[in-house]
MIPAKOL-97546 format. One line per field, with one value per atom (N, C-alpha, C): atom name; residue in three letters; x, y negated, z negated; residue number from 0. Coordinates in Angstrom, 3 decimals. Example, Ala and Ser with C-alpha at 12.3 -4.5 7.8 and 13.67 -1.06 7.14 Angstrom:
a	(N|CA|C|N|CA|C)
r	(ALA|ALA|ALA|SER|SER|SER)
c1	(13.190|12.300|13.200|12.850|13.670|12.900)
c2	(5.690|4.500|3.300|2.250|1.060|-0.030)
c3	(-7.800|-7.800|-7.800|-7.080|-7.140|-7.870)
k	(0|0|0|1|1|1)
END
This chain:
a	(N|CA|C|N|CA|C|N|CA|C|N|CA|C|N|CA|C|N|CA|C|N|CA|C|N|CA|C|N|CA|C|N|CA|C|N|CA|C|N|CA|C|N|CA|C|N|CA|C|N|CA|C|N|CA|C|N|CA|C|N|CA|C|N|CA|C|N|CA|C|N|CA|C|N|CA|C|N|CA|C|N|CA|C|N|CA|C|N|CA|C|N|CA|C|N|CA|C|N|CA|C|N|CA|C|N|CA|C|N|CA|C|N|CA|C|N|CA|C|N|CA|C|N|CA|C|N|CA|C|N|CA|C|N|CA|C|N|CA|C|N|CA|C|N|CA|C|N|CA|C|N|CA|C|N|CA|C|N|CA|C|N|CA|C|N|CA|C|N|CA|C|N|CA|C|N|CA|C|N|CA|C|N|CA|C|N|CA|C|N|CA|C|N|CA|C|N|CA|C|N|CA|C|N|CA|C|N|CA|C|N|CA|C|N|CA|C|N|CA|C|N|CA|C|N|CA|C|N|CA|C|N|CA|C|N|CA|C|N|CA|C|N|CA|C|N|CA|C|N|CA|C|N|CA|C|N|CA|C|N|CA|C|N|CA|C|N|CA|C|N|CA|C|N|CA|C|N|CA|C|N|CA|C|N|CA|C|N|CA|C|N|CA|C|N|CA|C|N|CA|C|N|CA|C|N|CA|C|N|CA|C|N|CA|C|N|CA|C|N|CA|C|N|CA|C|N|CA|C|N|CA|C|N|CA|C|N|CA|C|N|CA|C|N|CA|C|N|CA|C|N|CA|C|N|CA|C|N|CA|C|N|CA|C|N|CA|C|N|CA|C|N|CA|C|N|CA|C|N|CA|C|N|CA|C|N|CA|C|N|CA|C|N|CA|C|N|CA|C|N|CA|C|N|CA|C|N|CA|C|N|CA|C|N|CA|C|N|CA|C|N|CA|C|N|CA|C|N|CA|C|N|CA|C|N|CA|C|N|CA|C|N|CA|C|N|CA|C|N|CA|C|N|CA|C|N|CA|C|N|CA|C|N|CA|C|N|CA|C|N|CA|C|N|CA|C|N|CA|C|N|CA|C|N|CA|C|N|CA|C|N|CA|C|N|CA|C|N|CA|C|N|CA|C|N|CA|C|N|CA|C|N|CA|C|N|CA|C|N|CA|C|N|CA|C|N|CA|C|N|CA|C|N|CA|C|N|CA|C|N|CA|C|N|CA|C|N|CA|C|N|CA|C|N|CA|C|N|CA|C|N|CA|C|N|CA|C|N|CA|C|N|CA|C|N|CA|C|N|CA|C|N|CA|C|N|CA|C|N|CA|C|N|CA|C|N|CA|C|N|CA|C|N|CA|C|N|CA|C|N|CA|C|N|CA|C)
r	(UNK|UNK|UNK|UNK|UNK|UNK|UNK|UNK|UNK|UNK|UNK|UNK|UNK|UNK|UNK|UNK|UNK|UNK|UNK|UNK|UNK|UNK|UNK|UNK|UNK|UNK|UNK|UNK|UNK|UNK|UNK|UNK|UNK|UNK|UNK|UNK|UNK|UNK|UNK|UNK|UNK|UNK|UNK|UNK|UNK|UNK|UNK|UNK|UNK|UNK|UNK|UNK|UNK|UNK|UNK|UNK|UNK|UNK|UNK|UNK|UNK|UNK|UNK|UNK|UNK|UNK|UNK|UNK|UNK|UNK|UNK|UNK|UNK|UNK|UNK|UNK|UNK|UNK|UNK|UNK|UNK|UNK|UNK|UNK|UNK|UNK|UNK|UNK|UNK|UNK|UNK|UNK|UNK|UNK|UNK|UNK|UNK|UNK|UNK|UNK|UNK|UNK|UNK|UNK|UNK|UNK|UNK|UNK|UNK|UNK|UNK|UNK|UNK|UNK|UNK|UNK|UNK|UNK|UNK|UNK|UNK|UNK|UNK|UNK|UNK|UNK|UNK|UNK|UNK|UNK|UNK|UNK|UNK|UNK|UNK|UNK|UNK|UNK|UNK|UNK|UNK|UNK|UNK|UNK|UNK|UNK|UNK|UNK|UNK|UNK|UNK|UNK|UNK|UNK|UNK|UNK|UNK|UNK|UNK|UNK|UNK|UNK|UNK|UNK|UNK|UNK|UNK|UNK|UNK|UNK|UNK|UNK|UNK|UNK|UNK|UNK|UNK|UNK|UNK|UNK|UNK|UNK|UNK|UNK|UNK|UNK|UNK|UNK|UNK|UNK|UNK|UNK|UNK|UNK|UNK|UNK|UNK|UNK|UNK|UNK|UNK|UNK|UNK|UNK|UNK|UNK|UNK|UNK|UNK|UNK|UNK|UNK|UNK|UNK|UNK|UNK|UNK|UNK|UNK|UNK|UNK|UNK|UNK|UNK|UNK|UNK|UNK|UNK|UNK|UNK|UNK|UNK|UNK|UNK|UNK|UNK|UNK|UNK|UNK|UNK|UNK|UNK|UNK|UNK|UNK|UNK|UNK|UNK|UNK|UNK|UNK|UNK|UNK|UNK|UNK|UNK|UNK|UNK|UNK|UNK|UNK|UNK|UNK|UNK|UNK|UNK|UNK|UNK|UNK|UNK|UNK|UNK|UNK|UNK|UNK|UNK|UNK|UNK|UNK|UNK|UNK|UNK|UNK|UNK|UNK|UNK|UNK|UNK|UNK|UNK|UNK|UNK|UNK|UNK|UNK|UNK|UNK|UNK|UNK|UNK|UNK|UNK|UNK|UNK|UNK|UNK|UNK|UNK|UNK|UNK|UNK|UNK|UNK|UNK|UNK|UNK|UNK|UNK|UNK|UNK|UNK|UNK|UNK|UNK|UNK|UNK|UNK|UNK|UNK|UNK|UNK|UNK|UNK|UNK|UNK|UNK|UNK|UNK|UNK|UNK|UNK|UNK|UNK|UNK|UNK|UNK|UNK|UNK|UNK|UNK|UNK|UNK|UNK|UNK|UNK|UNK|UNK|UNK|UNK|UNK|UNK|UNK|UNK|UNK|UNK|UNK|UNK|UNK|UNK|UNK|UNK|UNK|UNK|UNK|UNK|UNK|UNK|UNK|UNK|UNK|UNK|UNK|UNK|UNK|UNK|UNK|UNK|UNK|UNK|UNK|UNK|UNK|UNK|UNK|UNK|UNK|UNK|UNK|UNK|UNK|UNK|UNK|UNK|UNK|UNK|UNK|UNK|UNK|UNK|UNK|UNK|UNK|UNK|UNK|UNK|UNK|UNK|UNK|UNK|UNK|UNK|UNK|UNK|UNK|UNK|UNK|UNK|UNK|UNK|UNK|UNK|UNK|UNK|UNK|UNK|UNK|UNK|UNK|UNK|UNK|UNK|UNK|UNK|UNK|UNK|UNK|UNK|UNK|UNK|UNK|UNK|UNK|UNK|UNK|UNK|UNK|UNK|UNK|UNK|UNK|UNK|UNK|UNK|UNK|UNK|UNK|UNK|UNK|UNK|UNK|UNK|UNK|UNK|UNK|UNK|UNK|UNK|UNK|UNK|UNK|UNK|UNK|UNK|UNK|UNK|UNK|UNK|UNK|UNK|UNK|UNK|UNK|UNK|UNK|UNK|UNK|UNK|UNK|UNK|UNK|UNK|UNK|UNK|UNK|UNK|UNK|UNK|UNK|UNK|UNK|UNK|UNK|UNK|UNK|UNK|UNK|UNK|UNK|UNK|UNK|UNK|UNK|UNK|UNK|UNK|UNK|UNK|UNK)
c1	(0.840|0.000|0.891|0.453|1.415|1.142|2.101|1.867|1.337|0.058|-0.293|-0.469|-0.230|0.161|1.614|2.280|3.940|3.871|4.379|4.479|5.798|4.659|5.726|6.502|5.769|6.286|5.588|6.178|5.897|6.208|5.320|5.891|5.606|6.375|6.088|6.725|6.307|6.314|7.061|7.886|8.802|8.463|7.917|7.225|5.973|5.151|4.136|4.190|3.322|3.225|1.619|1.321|0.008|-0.475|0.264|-0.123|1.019|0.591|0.931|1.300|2.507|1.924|2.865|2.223|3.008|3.133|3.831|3.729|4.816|4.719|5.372|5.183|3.795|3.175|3.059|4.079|3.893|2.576|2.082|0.790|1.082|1.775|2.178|1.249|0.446|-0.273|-1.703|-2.738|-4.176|-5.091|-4.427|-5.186|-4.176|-4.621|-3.640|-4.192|-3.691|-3.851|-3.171|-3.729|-3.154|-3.883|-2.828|-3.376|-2.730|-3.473|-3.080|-2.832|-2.545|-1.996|-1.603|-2.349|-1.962|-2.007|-3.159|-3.010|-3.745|-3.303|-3.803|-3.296|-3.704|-3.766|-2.554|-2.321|-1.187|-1.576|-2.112|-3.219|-4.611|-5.024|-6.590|-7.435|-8.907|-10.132|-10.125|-11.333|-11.311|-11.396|-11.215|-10.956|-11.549|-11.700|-11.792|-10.290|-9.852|-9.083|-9.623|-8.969|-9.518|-8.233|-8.261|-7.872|-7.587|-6.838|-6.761|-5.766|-6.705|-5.602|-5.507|-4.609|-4.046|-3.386|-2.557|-1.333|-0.646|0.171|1.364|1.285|0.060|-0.552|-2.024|-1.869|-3.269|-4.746|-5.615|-6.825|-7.536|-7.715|-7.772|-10.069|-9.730|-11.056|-12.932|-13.489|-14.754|-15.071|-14.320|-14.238|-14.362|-14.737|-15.341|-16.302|-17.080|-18.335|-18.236|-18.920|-18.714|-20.163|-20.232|-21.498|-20.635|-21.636|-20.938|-22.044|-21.463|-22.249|-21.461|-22.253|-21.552|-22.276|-21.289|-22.152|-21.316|-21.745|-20.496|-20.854|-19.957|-19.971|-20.793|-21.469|-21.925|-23.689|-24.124|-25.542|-25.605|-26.613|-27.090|-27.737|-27.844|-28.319|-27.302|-27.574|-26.579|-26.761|-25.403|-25.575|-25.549|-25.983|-25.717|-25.339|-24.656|-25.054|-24.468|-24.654|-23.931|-23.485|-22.511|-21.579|-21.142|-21.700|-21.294|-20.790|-19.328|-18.877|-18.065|-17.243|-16.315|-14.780|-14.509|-12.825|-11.715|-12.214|-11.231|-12.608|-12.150|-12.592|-12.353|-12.988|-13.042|-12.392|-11.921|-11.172|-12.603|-12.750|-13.639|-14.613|-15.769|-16.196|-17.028|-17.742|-18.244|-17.969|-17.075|-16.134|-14.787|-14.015|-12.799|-11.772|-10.777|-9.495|-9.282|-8.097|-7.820|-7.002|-6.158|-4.914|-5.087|-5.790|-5.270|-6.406|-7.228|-7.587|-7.759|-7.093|-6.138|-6.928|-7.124|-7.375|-6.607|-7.644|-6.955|-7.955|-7.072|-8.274|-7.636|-8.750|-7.608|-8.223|-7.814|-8.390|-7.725|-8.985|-8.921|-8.667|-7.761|-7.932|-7.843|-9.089|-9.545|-9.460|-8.588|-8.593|-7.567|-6.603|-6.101|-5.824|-5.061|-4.282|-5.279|-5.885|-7.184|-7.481|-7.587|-7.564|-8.626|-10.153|-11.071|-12.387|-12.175|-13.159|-12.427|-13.724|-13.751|-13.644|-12.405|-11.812|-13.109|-13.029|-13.861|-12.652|-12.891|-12.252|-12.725|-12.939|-13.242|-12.449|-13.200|-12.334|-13.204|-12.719|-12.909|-12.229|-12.671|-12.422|-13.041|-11.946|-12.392|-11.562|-12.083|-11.825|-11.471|-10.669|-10.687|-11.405|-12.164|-13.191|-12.104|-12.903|-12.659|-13.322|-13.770|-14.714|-15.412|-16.882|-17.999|-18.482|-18.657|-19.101|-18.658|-17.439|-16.437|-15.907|-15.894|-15.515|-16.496|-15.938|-16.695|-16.313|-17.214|-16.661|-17.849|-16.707|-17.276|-17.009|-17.616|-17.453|-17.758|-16.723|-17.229|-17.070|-17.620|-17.652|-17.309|-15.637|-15.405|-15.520|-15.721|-15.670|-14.964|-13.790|-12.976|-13.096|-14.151|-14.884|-13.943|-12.337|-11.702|-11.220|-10.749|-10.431|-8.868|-8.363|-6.304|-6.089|-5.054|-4.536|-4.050|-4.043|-3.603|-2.559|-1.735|0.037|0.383|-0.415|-0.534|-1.607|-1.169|-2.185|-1.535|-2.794|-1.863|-3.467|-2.797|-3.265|-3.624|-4.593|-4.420|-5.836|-5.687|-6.273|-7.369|-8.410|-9.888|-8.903|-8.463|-7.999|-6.742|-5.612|-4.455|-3.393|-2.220|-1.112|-1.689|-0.902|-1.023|0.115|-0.243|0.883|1.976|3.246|4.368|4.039|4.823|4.445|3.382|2.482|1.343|1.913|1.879|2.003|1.173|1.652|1.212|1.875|0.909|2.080|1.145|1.960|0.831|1.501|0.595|0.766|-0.220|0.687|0.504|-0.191|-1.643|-1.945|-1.191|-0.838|-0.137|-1.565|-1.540|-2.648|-2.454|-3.319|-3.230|-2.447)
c2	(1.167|0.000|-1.237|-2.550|-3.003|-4.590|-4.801|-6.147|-7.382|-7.754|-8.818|-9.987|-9.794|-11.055|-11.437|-12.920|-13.023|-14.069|-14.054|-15.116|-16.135|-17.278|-18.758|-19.562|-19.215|-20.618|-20.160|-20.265|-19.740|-21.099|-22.063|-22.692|-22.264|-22.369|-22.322|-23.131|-24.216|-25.301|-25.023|-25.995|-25.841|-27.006|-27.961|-28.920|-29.165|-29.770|-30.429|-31.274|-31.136|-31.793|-31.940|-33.637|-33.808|-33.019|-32.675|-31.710|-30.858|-30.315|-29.356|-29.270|-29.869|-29.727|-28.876|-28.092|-27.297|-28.039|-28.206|-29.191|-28.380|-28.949|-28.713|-26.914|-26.804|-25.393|-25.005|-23.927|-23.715|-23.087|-23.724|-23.204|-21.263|-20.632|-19.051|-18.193|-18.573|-17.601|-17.747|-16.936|-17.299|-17.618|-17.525|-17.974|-18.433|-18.914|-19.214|-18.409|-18.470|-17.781|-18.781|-19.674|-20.181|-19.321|-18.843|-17.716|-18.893|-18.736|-19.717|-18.498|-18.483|-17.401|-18.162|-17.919|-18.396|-20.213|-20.720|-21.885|-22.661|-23.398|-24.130|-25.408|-26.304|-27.868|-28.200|-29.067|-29.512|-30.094|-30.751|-31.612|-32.002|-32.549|-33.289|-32.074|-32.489|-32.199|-31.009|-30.324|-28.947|-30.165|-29.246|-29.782|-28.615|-29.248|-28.324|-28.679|-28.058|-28.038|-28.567|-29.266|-30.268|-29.961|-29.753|-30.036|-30.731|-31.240|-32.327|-31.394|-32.033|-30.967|-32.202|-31.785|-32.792|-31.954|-33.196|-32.839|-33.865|-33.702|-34.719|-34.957|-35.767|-36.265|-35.485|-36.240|-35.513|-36.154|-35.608|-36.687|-37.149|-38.321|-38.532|-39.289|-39.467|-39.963|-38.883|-39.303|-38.485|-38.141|-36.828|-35.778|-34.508|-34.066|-32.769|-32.417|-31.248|-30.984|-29.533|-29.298|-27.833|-27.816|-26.336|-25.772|-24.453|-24.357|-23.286|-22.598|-21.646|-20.443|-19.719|-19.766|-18.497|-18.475|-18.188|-18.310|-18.085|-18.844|-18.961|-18.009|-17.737|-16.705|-16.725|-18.271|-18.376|-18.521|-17.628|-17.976|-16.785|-16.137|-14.987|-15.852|-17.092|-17.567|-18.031|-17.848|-17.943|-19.677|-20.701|-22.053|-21.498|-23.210|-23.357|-24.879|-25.734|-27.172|-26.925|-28.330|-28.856|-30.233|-30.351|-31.877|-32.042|-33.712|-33.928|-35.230|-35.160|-36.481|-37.011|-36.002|-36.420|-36.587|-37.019|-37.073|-35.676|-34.772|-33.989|-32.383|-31.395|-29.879|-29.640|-28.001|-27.657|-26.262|-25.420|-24.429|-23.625|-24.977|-24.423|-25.915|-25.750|-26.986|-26.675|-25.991|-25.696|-24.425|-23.928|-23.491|-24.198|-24.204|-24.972|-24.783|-25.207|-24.883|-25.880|-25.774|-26.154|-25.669|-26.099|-26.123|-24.516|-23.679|-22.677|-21.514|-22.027|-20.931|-21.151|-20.265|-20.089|-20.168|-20.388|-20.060|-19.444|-18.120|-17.525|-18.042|-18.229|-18.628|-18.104|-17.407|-17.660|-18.436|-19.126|-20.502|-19.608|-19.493|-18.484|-19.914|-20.462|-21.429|-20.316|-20.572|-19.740|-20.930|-20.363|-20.723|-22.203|-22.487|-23.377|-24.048|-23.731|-24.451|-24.636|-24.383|-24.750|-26.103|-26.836|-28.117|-28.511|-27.573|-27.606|-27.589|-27.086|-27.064|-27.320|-27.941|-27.885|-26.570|-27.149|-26.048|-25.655|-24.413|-23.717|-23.420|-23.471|-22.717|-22.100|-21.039|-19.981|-20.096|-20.119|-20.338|-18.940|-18.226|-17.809|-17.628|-18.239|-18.545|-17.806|-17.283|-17.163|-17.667|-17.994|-18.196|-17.828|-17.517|-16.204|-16.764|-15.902|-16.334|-16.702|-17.812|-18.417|-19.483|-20.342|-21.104|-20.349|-20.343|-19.310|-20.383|-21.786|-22.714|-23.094|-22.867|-23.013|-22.199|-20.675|-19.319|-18.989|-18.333|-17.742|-17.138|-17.006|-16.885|-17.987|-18.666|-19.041|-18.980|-19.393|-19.058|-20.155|-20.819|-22.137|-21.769|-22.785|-22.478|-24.310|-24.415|-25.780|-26.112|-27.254|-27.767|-28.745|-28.556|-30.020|-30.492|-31.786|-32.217|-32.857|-32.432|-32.827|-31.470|-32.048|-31.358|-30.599|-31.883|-31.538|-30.349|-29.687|-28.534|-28.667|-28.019|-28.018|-27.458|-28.781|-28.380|-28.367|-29.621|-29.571|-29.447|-28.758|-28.711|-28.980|-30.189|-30.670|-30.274|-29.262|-29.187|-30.062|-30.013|-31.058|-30.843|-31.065|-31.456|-32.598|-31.883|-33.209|-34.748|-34.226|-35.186|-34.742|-35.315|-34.482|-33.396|-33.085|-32.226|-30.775|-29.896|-28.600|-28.567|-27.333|-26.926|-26.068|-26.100|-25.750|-24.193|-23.758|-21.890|-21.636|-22.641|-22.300|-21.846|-20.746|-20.316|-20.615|-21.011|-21.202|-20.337|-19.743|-18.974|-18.872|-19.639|-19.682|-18.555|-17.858|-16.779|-16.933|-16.651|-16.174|-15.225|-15.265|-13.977|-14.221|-12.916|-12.554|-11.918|-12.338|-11.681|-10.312|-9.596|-8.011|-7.550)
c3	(0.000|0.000|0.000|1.143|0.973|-0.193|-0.363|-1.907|-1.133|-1.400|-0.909|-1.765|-3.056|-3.687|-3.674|-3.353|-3.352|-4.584|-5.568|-6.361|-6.017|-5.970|-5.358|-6.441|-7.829|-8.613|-10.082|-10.874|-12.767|-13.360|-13.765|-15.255|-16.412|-17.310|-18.496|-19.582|-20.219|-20.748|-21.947|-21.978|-22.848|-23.966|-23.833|-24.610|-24.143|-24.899|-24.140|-23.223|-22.527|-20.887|-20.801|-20.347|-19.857|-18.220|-17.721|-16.421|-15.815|-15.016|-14.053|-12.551|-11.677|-10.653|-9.983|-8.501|-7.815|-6.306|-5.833|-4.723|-3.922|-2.082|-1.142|-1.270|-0.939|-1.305|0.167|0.818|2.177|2.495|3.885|4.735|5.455|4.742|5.798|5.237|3.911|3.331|3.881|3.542|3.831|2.901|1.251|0.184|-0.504|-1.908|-2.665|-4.022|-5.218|-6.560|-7.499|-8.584|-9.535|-10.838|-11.320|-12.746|-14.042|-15.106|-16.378|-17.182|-18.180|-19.598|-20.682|-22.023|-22.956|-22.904|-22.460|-22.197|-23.353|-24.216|-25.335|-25.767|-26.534|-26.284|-27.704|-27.650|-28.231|-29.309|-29.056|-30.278|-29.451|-30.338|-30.136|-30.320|-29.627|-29.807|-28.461|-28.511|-27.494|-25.853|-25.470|-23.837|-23.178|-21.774|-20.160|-19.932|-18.607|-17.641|-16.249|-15.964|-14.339|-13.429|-12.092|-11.373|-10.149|-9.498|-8.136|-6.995|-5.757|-4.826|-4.086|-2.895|-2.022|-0.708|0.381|1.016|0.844|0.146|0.043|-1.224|-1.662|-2.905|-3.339|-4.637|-5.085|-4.599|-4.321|-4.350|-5.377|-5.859|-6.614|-7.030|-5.851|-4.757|-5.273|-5.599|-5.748|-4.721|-4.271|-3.536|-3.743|-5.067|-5.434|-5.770|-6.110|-6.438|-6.804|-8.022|-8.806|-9.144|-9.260|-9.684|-10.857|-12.100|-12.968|-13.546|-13.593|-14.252|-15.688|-16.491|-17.878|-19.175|-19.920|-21.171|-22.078|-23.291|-24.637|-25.398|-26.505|-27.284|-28.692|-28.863|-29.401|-29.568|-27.843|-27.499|-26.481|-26.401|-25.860|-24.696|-24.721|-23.390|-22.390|-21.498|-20.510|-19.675|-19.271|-18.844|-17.526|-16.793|-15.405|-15.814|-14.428|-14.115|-13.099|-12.345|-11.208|-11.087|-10.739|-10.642|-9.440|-8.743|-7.056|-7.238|-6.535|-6.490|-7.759|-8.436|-9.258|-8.781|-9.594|-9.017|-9.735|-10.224|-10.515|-10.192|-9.955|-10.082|-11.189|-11.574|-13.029|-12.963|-13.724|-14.276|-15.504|-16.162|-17.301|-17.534|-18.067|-18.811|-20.156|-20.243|-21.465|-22.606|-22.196|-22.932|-22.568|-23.838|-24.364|-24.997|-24.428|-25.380|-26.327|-27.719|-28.417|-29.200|-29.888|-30.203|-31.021|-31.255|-31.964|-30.796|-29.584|-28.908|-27.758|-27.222|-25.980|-25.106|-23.385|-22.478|-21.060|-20.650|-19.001|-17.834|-17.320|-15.813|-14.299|-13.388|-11.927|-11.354|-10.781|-9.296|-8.252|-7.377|-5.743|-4.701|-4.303|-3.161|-2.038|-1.393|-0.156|1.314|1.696|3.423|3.256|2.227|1.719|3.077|4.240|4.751|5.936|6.354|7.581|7.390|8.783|8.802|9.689|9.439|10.264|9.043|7.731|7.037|5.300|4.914|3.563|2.522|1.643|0.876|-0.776|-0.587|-1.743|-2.770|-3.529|-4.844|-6.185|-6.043|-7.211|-8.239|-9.528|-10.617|-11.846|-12.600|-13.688|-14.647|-15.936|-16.921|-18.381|-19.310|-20.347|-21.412|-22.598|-23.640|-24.813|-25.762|-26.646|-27.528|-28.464|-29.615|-30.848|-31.529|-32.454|-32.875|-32.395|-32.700|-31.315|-31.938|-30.856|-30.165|-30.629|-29.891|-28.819|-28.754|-27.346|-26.363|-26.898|-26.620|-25.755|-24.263|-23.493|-22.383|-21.218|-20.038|-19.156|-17.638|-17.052|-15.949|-14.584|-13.690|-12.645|-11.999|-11.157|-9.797|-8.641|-7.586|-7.412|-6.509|-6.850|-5.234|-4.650|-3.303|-3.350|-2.475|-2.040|-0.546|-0.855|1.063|1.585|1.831|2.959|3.715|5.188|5.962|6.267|5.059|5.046|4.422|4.965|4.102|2.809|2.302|0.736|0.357|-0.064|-0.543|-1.370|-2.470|-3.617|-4.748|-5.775|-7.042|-7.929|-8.669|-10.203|-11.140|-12.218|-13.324|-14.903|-15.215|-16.378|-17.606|-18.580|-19.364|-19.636|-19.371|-19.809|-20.491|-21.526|-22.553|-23.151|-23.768|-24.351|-23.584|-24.092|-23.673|-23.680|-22.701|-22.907|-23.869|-24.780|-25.344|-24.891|-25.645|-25.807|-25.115|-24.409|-24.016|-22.828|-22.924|-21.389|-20.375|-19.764|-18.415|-17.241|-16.318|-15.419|-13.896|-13.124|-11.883|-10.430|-9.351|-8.271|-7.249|-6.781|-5.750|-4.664|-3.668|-2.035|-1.884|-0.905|-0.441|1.178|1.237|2.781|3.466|4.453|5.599|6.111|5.891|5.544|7.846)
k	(0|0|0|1|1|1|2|2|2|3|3|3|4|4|4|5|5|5|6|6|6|7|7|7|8|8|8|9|9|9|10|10|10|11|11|11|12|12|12|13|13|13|14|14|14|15|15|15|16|16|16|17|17|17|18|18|18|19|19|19|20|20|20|21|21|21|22|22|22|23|23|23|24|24|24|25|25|25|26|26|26|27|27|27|28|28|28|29|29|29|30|30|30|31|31|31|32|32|32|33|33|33|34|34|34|35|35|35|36|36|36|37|37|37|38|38|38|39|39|39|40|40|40|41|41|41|42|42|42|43|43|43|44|44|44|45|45|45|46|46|46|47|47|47|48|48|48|49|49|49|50|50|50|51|51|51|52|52|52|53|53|53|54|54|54|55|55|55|56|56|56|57|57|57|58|58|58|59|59|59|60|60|60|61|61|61|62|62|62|63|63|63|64|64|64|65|65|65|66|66|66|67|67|67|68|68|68|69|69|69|70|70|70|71|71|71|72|72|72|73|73|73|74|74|74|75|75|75|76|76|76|77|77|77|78|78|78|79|79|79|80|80|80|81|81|81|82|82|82|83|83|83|84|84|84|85|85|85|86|86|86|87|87|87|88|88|88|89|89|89|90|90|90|91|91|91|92|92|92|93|93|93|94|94|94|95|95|95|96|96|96|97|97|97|98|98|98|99|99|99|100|100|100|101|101|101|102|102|102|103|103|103|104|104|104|105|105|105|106|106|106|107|107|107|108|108|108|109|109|109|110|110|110|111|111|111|112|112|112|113|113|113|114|114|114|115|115|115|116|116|116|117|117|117|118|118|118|119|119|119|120|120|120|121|121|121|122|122|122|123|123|123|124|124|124|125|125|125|126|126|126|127|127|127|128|128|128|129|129|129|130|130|130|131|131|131|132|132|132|133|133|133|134|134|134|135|135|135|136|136|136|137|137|137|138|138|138|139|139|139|140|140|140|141|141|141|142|142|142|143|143|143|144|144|144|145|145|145|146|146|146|147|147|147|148|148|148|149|149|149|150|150|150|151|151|151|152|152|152|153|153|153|154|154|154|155|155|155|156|156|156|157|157|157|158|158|158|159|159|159|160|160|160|161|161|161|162|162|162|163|163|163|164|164|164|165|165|165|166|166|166|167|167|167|168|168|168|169|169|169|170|170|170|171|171|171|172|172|172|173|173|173|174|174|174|175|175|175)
END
């Protein structure tokens, strides 16, 4: 079988850092993969994770739109919403990290480098329990309405530093 994930790039934070970015991200693959591990906040209050994509630069522009699905650990009922026209994508929003509970997430950039349609990005997210109010799993469906390929992704925090140790690692799918 042959390996169709190539891993391009691993951070892992040696202090706190308000973001993340991976840039000059070559177009040879047909998807992309950003996986998080052990990702938790430095200080402050619980947070989401947002992201910005770009070519060259980030967009910064209310150019995204997410729809989410999940449910916290603290409710047998399950959320939805939808958000059009913000300036950052989501990883997570109603479940949250914070300085003592961690978050994993993968972001699927599908069809990254096509310069004919608007980029989708799959994100799932969970949370480890500890406070139940924030703990969960979720599941977004993110839209970025431009047509440029995508070279760069910068990661970041609603509010506050990631902490010290967050992993971060983006991988290549190769075209079968």
């Amino acid at each position: 079988m042959p390996i169709t994930y190539e891993p391009i790039a691993t951070t892992t934070l040696g202090s706190a850092a308000a973001d993340v970015t991976f840039s000059s991200i070559s177009g040879s693959y047909t998807d992309l993969i950003l996986s998080f591990s052990n990702v938790k906040m430095a200080s402050g209050t619980d947070t989401a994770i947002n992201f910005q994509v770009g070519n060259g630069s980030v967009d910064t522009g209310s150019n995204y739109s997410f729809t989410i699905m999940g449910a916290r650990s603290a409710s047998s009922t399950p959320f939805s919403n939808r958000l059009d026209n913000t300036t950052t994508g989501r990883s997570n929003w109603y479940t949250s990290i914070t300085t003592s509970q961690a978050g994993i997430s993968l972001m699927h950039f599908m069809n990254y480098s096509n310069t004919t349609t608007y980029k989708t990005i799959l994100t799932n997210s969970r949370v480890d329990p500890g406070d139940a109010n924030y703990s969960g799993v979720e599941t977004i469906v993110n839209l970025w309405r431009s047509t440029s390929a995508i070279n760069t992704i910068k990661v970041m925090p609603n509010s506050g530093n990631f902490a010290t140790g967050s992993m971060f690692t983006l991988y290549g799918i190769k075209s079968a």
